[in-house]
C-alpha positions, 0 to 999 in steps of 0.5 A, spaced: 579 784 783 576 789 779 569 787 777 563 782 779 565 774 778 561 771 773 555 766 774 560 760 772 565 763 775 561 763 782 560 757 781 568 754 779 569 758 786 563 755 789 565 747 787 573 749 789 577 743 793 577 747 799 583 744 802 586 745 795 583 750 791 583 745 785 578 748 780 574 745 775 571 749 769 569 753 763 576 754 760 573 761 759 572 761 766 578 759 769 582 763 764 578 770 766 579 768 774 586 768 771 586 774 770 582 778 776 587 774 780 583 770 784 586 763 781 593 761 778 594 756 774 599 752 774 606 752 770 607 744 769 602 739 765 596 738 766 595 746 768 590 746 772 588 752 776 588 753 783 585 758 788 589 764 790 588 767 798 584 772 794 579 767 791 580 762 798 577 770 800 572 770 796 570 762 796 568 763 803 564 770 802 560 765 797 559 760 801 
C-alpha cells in the first residue's frame, strides 16, 4: 500500500463481508483499492471486488 486509504475507501473497507471480503462501493473507490492492492476484482461477470489479505489487514486495523 503506498498512501493513506481515502474516506470512501474506508468505508468500502469498513462495510466489507467479513467472511467473504465482498465490497461495495464508488467504482472510483473499488477501482483505486484495485490499484493499491488491497481489493481484486473478480475476472467473470458481474466483477465484483474482493478484499485481499492485505485489505482483510487493513479491515481489521479500521475496526
Amino acid at each position: 500500500m503506498t498512501r493513506q486509504p481515502s474516506a470512501a475507501q474506508r468505508r468500502a473497507i469498513r462495510t466489507a463481508d467479513a467472511e467473504s471480503g465482498l465490497l461495495q462501493g464508488p467504482a472510483a473507490a473499488l477501482a483505486s483499492l484495485v490499484t493499491q492492492g488491497l481489493a481484486l476484482r473478480h475476472p467473470r461477470p458481474p466483477h465484483r471486488h474482493y478484499l485481499t489479505p492485505a485489505g482483510h489487514r487493513l479491515r481489521e486495523r479500521l475496526a
